[in-house]
N, CA, C and O atoms as CSV, one atom per row, in Angstrom:
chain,resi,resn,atom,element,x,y,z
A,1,UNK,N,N,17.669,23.337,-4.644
A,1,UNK,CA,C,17.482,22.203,-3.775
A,1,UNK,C,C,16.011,21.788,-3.809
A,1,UNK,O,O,15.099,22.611,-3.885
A,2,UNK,N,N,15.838,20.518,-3.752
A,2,UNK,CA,C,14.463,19.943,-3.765
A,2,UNK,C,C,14.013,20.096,-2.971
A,2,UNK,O,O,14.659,19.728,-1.990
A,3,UNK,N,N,12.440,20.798,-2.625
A,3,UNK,CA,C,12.353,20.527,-0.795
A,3,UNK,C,C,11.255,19.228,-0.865
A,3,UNK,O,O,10.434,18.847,-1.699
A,4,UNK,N,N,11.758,18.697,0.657
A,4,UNK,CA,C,11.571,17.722,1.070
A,4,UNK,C,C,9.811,17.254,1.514
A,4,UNK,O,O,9.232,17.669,2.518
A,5,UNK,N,N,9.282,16.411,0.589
A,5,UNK,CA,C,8.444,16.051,0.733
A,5,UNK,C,C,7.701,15.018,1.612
A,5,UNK,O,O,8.180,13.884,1.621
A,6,UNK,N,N,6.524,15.272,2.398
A,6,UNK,CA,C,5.632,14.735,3.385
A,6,UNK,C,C,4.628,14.011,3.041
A,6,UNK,O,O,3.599,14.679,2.941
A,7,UNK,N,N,4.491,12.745,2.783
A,7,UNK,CA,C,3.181,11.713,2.386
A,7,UNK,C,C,2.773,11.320,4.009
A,7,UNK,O,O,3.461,10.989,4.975
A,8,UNK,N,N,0.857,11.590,3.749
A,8,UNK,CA,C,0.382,11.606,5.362
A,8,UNK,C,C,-0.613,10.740,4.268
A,8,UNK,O,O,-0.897,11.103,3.127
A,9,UNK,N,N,-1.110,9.333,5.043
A,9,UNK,CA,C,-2.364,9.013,4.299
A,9,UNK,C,C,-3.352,8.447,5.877
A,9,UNK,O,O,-2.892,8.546,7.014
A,10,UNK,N,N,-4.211,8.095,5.669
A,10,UNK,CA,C,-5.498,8.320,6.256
A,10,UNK,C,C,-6.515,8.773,6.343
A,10,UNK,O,O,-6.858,9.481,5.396
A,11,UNK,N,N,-7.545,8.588,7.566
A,11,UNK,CA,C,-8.482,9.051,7.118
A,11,UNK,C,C,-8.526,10.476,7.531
A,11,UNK,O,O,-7.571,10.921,8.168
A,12,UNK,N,N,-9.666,11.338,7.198
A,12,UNK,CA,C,-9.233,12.885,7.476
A,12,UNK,C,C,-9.369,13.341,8.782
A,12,UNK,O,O,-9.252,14.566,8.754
A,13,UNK,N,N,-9.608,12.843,10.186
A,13,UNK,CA,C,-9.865,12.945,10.956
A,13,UNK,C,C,-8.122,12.570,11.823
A,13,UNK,O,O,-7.762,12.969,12.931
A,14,UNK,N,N,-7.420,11.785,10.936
A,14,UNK,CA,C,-6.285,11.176,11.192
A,14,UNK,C,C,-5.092,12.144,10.895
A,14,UNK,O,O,-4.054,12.375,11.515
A,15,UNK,N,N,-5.838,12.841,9.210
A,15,UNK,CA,C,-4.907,13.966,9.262
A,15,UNK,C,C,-4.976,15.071,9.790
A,15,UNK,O,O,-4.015,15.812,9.587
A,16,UNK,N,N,-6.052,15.561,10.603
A,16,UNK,CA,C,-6.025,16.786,10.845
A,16,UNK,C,C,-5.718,16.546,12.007
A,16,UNK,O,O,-6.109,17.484,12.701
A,17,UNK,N,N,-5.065,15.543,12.789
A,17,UNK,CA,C,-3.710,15.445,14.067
A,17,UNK,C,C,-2.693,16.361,13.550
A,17,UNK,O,O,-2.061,17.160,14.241
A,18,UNK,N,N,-2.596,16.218,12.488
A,18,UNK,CA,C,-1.489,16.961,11.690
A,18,UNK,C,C,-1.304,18.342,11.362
A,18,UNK,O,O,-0.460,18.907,10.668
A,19,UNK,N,N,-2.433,18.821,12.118
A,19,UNK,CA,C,-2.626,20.957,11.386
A,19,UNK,C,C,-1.646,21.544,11.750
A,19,UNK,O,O,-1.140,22.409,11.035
A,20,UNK,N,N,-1.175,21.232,12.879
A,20,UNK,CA,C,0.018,22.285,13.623
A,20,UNK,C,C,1.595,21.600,12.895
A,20,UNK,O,O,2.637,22.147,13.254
A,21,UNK,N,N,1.650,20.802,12.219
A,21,UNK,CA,C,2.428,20.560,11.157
A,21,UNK,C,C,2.676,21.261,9.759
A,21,UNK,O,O,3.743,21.651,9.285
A,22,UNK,N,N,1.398,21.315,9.231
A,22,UNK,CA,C,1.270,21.362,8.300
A,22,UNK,C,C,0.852,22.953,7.772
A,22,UNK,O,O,1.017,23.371,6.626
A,23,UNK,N,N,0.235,23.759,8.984
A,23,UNK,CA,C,0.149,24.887,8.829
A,23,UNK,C,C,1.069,25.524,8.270
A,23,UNK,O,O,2.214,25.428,8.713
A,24,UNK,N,N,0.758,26.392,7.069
A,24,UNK,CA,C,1.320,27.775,6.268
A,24,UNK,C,C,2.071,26.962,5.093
A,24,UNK,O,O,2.644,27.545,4.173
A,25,UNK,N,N,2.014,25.598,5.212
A,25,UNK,CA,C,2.628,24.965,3.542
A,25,UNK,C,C,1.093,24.769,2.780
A,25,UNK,O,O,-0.083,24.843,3.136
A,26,UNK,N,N,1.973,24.422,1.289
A,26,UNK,CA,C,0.857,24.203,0.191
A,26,UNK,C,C,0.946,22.202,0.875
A,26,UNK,O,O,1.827,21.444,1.281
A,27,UNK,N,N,-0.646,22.142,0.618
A,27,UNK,CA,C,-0.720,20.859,0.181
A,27,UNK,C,C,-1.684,20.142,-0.817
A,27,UNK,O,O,-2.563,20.743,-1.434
A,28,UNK,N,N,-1.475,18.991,-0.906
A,28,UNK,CA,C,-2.774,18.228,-1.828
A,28,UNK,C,C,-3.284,17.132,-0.962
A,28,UNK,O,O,-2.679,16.342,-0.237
A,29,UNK,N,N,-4.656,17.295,-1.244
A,29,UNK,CA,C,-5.481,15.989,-0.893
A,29,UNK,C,C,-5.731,15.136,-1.850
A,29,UNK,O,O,-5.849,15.812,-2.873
A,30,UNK,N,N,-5.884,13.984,-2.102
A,30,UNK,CA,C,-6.440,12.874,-2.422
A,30,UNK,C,C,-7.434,12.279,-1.920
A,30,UNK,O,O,-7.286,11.641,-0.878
A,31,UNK,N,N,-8.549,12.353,-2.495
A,31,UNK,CA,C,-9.486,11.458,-1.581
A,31,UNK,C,C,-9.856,9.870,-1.904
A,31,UNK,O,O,-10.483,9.606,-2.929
A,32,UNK,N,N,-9.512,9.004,-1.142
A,32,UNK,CA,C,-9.753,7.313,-1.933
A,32,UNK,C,C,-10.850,6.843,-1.654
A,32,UNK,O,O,-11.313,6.816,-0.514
A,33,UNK,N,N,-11.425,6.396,-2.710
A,33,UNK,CA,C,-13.333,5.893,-2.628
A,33,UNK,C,C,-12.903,4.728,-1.726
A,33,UNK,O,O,-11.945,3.970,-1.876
A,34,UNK,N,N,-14.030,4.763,-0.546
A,34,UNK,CA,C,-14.166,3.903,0.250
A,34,UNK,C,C,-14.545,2.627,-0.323
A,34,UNK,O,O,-14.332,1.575,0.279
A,35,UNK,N,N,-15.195,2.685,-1.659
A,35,UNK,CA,C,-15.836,1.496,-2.016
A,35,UNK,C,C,-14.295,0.278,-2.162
A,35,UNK,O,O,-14.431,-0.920,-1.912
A,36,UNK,N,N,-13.377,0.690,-2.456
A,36,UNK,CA,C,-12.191,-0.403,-2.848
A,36,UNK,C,C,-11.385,0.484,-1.777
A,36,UNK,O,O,-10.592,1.325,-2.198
A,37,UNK,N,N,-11.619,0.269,-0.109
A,37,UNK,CA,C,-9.958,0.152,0.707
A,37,UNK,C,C,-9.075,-0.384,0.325
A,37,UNK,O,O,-9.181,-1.329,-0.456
A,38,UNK,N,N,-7.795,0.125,0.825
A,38,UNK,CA,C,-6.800,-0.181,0.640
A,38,UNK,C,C,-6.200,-1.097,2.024
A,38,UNK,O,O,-6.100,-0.650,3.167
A,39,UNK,N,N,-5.825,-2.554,1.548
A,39,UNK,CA,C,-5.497,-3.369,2.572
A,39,UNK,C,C,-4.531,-3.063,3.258
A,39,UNK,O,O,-3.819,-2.265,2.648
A,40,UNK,N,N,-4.180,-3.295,4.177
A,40,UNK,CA,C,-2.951,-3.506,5.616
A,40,UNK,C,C,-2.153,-3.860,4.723
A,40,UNK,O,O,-2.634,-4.018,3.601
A,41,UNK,N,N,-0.546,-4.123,4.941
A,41,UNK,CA,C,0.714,-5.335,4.432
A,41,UNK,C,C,0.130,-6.460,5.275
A,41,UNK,O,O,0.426,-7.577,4.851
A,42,UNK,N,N,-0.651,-6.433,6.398
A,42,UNK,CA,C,-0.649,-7.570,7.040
A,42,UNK,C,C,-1.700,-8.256,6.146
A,42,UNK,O,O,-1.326,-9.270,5.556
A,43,UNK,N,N,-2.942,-7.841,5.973
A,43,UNK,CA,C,-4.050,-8.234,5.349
A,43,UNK,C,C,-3.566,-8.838,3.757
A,43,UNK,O,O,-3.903,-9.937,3.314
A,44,UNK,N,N,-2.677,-7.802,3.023
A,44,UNK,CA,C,-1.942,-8.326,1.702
A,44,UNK,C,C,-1.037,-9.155,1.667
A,44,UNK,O,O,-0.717,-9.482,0.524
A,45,UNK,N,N,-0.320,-9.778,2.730
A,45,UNK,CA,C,0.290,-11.187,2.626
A,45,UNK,C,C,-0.535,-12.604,3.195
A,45,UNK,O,O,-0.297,-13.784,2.934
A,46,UNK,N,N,-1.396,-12.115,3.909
A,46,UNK,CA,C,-2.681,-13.039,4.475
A,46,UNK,C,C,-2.946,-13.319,3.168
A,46,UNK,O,O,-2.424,-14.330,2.698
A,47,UNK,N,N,-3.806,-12.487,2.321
A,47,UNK,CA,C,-4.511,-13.215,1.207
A,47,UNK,C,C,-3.254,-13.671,0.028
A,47,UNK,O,O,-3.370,-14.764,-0.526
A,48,UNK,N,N,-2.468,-13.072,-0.194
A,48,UNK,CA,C,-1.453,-13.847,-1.012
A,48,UNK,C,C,-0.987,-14.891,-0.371
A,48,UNK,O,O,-0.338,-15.626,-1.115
A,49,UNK,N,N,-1.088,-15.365,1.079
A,49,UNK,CA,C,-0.325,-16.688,1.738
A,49,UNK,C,C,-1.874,-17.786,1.053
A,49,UNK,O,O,-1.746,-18.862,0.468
A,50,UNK,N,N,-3.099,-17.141,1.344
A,50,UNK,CA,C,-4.524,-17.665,0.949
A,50,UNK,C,C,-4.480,-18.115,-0.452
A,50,UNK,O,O,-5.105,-19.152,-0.675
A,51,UNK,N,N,-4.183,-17.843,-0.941
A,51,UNK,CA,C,-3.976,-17.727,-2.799
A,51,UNK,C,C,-2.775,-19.016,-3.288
A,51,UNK,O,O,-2.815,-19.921,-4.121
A,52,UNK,N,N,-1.746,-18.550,-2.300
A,52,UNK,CA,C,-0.790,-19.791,-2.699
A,52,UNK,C,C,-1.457,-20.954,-2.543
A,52,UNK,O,O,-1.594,-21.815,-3.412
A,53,UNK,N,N,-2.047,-20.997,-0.975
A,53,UNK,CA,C,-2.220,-22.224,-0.294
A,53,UNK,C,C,-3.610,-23.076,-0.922
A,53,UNK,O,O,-3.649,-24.284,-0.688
A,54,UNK,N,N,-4.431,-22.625,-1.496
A,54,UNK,CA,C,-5.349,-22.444,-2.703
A,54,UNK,C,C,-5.348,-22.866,-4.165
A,54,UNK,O,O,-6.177,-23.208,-5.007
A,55,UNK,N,N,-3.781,-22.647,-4.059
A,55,UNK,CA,C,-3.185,-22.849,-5.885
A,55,UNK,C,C,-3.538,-22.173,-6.480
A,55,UNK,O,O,-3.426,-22.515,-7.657
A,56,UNK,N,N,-4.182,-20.817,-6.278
A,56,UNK,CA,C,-4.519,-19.769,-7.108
A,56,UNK,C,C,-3.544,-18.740,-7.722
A,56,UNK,O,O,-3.815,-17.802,-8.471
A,57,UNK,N,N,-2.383,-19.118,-7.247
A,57,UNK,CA,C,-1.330,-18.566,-7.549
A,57,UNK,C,C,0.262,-19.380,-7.443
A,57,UNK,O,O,0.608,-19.667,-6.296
A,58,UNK,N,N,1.196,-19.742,-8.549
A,58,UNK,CA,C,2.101,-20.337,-8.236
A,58,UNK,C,C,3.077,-20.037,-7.385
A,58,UNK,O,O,3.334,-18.833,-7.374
A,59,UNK,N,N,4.077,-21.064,-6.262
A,59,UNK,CA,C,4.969,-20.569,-5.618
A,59,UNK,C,C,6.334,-20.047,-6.397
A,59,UNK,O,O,6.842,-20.726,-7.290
A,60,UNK,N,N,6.894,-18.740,-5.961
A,60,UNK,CA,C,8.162,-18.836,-6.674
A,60,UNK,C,C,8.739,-19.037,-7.306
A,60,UNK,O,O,9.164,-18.535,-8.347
A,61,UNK,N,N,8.999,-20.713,-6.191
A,61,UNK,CA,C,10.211,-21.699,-5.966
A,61,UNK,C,C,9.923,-22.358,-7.618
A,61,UNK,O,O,10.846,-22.737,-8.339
A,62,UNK,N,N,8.391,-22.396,-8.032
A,62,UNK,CA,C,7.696,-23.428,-9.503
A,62,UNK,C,C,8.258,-21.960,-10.970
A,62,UNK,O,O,8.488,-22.166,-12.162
A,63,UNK,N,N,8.292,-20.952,-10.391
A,63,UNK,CA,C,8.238,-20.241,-11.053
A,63,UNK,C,C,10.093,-20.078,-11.931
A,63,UNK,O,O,10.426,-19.758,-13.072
A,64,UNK,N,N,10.813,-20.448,-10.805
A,64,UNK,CA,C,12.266,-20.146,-10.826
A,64,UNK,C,C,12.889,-21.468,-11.881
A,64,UNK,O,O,13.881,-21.546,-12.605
A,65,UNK,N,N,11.821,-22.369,-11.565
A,65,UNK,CA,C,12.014,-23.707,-11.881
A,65,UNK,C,C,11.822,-23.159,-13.276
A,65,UNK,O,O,12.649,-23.328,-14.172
A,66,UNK,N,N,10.855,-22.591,-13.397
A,66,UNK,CA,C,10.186,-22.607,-15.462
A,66,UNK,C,C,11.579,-21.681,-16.074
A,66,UNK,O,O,12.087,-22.068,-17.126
A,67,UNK,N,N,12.017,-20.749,-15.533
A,67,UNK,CA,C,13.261,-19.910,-16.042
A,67,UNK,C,C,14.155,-20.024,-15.950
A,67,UNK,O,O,14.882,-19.213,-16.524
A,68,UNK,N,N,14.957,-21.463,-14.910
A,68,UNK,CA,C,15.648,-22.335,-14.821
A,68,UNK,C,C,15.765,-23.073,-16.017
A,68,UNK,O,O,16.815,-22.875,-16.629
A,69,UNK,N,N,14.920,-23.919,-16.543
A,69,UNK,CA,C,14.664,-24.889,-17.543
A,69,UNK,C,C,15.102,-24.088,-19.261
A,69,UNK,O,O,15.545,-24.641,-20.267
A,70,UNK,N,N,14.750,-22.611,-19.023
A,70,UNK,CA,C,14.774,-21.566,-20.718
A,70,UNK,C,C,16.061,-21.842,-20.670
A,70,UNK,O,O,16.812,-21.436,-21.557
């Protein structure tokens, strides 16, 4: 049987809420360079709504149209 795996991300102050969890298993850290955070979903549809509205990126709806037309 597979055992069942736990993804905790944050910062480390966030995970170590987590000791009395996590005590007596193996784990791994990852550490992510602060220099490139990782955005919210809220923050990553903000700038993709920014991008459409911009024309920096096509809608869809133009896209469905081009593979419509093949």
């Amino acid at each position: 049987m597979t055992p069942q795996l736990l993804e905790l991300e944050g910062t480390w102050e966030e995970i170590l809420t987590h000791a009395s969890e996590l005590a007596g298993h193996r784990v791994r850290v990852t550490v992510i360079s602060d220099s490139e955070p990782i955005p919210s979903p809220e923050e990553s549809f903000r700038q993709a709504w920014r991008e459409i509205k911009t024309g920096k990126v096509r809608p869809v709806s133009e896209l469905w149209e081009g593979i419509d037309a093949e």
